[in-house]
C-alpha positions as CSV (number, residue, x, y, z in Angstrom):
1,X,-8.9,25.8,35.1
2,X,-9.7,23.2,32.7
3,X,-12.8,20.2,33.1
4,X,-9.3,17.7,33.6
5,X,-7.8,19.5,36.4
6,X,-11.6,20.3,38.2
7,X,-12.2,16.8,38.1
8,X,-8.6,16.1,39.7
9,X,-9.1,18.7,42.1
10,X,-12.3,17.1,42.8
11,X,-10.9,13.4,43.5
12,X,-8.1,14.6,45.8
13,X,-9.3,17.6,47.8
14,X,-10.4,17.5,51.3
15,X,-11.3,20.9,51.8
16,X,-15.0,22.1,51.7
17,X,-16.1,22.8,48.1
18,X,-15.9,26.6,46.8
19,X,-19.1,27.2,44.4
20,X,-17.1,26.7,41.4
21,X,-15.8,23.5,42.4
22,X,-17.2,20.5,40.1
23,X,-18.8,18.2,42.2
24,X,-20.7,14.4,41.8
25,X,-24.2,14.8,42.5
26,X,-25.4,11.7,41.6
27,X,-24.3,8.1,39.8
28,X,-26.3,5.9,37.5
29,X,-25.9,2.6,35.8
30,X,-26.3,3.7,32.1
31,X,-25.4,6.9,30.1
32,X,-29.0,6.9,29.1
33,X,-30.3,7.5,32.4
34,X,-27.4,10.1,33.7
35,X,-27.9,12.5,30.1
36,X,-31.9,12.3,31.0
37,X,-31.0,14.1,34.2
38,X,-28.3,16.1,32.7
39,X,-30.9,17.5,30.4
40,X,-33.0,18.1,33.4
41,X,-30.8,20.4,34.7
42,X,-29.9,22.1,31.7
43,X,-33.7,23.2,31.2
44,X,-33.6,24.5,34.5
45,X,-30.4,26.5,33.9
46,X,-28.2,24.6,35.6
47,X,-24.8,23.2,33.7
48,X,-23.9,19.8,34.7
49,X,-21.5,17.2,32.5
50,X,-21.5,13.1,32.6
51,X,-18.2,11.9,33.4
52,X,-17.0,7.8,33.4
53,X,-19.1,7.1,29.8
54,X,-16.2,4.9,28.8
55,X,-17.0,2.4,31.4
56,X,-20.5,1.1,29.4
57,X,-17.2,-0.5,27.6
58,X,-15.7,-1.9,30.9
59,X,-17.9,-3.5,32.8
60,X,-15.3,-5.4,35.0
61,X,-14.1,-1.8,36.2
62,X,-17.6,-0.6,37.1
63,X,-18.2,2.6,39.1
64,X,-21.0,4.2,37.2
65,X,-21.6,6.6,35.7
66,X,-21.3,10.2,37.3
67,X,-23.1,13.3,37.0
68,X,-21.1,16.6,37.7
69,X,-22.7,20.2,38.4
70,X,-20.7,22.8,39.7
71,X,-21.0,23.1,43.9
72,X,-22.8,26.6,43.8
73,X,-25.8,24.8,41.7
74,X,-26.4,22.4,44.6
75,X,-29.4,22.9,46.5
76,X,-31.5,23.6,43.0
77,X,-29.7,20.7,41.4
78,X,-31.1,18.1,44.4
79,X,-34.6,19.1,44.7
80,X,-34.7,18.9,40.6
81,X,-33.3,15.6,40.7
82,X,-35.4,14.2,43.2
83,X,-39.0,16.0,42.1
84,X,-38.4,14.3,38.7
């Protein structure tokens, strides 16, 4: 399944998450801060991807900027985040 699809998957599903769904696990104002925790994660082993980076361009259609890690990477990925 390709990133586009996982993220459509991800906008429209209502079921639970499978652990390798893509999932949001956090949203910041700038890229600078989202690739600082992508990067974060990465050292730790854990993949993520920043989604939305076109919007620094659009501010009147603001809804930050989101950070992506796959469902199974959870639990790791949240105590990371917030230990940082």
């Amino acid at each position: 399944m390709s990133i586009i699809q996982r993220l459509k998957k991800l906008l429209t599903d209502t079921r639970p998450p499978e652990p390798d769904d893509l999932v949001k696990i956090r949203t910041y104002d700038t890229t600078g801060e989202a690739y600082v925790a992508k990067s974060l994660l990465a050292a730790n082993g854990i993949p993520a991807m920043v989604s939305n980076e076109a919007e620094v361009y659009s501010p009147q259609i603001r809804t930050g900027i989101r950070l992506l890690i796959f469902y199974r990477d959870w639990d790791t990925a949240t105590r990371l985040l917030e230990n940082k």
